[in-house]
N, C-alpha and C positions, 0 to 999 in steps of 0.2 A: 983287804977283803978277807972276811973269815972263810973257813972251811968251809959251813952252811949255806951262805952265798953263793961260794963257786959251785957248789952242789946244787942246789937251786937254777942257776946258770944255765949247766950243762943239761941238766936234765929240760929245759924249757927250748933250749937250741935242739934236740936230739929228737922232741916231738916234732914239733918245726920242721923240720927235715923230714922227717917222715910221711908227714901230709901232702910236703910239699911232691913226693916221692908219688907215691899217690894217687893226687892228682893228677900227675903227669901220666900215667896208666891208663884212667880213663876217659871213655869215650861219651860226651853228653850227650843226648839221643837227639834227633835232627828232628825237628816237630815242618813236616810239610803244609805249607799254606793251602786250607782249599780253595780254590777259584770260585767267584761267585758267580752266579750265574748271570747270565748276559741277558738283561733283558730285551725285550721282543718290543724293537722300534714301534711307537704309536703311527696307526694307520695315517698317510695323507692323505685324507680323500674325506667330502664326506655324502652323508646321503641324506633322500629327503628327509627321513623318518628314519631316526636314530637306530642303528641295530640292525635293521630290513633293507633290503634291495627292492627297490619297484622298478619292475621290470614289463616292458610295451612288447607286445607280440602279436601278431597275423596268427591266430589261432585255428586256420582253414587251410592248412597248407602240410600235410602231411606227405613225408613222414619226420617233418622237421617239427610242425609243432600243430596240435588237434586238442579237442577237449571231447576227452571219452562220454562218450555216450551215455552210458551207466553209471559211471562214481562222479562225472561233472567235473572232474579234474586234468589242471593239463597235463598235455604228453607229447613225447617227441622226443627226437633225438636233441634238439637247441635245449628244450626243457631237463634233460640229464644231464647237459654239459651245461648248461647253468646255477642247475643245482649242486655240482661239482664244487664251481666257483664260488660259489655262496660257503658253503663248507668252509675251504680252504680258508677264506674270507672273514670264519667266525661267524657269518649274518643269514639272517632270514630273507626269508625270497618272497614275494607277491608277483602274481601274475594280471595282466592287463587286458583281455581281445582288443583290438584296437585295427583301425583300418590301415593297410598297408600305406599306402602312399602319403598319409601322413604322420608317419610314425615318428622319420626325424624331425621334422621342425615341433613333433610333441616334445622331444628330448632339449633338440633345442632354448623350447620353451619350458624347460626344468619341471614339466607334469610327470616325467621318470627320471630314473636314475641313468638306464640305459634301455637302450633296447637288442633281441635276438629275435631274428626272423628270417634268416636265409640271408643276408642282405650281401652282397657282394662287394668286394672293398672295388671302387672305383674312384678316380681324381675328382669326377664331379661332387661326389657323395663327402669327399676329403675337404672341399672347404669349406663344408657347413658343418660336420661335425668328426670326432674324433672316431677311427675304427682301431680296434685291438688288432693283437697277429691275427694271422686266417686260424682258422677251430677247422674248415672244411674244404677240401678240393675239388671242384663238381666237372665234371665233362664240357659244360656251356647249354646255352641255347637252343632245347630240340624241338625238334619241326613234325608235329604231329596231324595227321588226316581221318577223315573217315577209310574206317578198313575195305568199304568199297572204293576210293579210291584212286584212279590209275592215271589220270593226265599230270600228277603233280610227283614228279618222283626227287627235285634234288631243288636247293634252297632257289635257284632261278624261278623255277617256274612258280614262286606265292607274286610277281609281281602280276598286278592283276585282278587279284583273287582277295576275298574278304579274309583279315587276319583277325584271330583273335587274341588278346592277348588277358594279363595283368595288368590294372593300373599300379604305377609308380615302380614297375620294377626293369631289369637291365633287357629284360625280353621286350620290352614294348618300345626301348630306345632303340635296341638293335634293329627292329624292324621300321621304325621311324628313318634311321640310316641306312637301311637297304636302298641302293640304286635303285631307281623307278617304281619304289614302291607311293601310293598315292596319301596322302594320311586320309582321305575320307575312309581309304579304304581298311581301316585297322579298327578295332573294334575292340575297346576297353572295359574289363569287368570289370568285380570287387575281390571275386576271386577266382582260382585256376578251376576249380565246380562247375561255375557258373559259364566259363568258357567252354570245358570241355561241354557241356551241356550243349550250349549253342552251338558246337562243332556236332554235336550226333543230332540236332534239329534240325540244320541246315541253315543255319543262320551266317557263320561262316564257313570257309572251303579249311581254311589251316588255322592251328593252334599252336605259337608260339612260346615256349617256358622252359624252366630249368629242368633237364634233362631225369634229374632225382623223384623231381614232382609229380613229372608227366607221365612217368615209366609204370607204377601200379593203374594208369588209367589202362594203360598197353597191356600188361598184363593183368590184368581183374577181367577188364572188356575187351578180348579180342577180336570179338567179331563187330566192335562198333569203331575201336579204333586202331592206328600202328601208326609209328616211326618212317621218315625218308630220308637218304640222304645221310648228310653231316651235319652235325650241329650248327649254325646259325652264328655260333660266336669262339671262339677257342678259352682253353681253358680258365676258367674263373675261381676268386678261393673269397670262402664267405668269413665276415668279421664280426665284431658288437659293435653299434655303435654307444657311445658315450659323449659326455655335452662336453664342448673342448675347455669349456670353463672348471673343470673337473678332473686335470691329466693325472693326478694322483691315484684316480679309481681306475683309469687306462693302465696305469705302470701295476696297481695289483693284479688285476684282472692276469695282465700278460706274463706274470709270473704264476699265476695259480694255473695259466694255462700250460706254462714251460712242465711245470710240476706235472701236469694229466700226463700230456705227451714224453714225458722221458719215464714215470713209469707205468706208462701202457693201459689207464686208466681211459685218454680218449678212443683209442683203438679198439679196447672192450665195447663202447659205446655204439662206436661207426659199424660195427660188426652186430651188434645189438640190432639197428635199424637199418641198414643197406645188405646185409649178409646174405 
């Protein structure tokens, strides 16, 4: 091997080395993966009319749910905490007036999506249709008179006596289930209005209804009507109903509610109308 060669050689090994040298010094820059974003499971549920909730409501029954006088639009406290859900939900919301007592076999029969109207979750009401958690806690049952008054002070003494009630709701069974009370003697409206009405005509002696309903009667009208006694039923908590063919729209629902309730959005509401 000549001179130039070996010259050649070294100098090719000497670079070599030096890169290799080098190399080993630095550091290649760590490139962090970014996470893609998780998308937002497609809703299971669906409705009748893509996008909108139709929703069944007793729109006579304040201060759950009414149709303003003035703008023609609903209101209530059911109607904010619906609208809530709607939101959460992504959907639009339509409202329905619809008669109370048959509001579930409407859902039933898929003419809504759901319905809100006070409704109490009971076992009976559970095997026809689906209710979400309770939205509401009410007291029960109360037992309203003419503010004149005085032979009827505690839930014993309506046996006897003309009752008036609500059709289709938990006041008109409970009083169906009072000990010796008569059924001629119970007297079914369309609405809690239309009872208390027949309570200050004399048409009935007592008016039986959810304690919430009955209470701006007691106080707006003091001199026509008041409270006796204890409620009629112990404590009750109101639900939505939903068609059981449809539990996917029950499981959002009761998470849009988990969501109100933990931050303080249904509480603003209940304070809003009961406060």
């Amino acid at each position: 091997m000549n001179r130039n060669v070996t010259k050649a050689l070294f100098l090719l090994l000497l670079v070599s080395a030096l890169f290799v040298a080098v190399s080993g010094c630095t550091t290649s820059p760590t490139v962090t993966p970014t996470p893609s974003a998780t998308p937002k499971p497609a809703a299971n549920f669906t409705t009748l009319t893509p996008g909108t909730l139709s929703i069944a409501t007793e729109a006579h029954y304040p201060p759950f749910e009414n149709i303003n006088t003035t703008t023609g639009e609903f209101e209530g406290f059911d109607i904010d905490v619906m609208n809530e859900i709607a939101k959460e939900l992504g959907l639009n919301v339509t409202y329905t007036d619809h008669a109370f007592d048959t509001i579930i076999t409407a859902v039933q029969a898929k003419k809504f999506d759901a319905a809100i109207s006070a409704f109490t979750i009971t076992p009976k009401r559970q095997e026809m249709i689906d209710f979400t958690d309770w939205y509401y806690e009410s007291p029960g049952q109360a037992i309203s008179v003419r503010a004149s008054e005085t032979g009827i002070k505690n839930a014993s003494d309506i046996v006897g006596k003309k009752v008036g009630v609500q059709m289709g709701t938990v006041g008109q069974d409970a009083v169906k289930n009072y000990p010796g009370v008569n059924a001629e003697d119970i007297k079914a409206y369309a609405t809690m209005n239309e009872a208390f009405m027949a309570l200050k005509k004399g048409e009935v002696d007592v008016v039986v209804g959810d304690q919430p309903v009955s209470e701006p009667y007691i106080k707006n009208y003091p001199g026509d009507y008041k409270f006796i006694g204890e409620p009629l039923t112990a404590t009750e908590y109101f639900g939505i109903v939903v068609n059981k063919d449809n539990p996917g729209l029950t499981a959002a629902m009761n998470e849009a509610l988990a969501k109100m309730k933990a931050d303080g959005r249904l509480q603003k509401l209940h304070d809003k109308w009961f406060e």
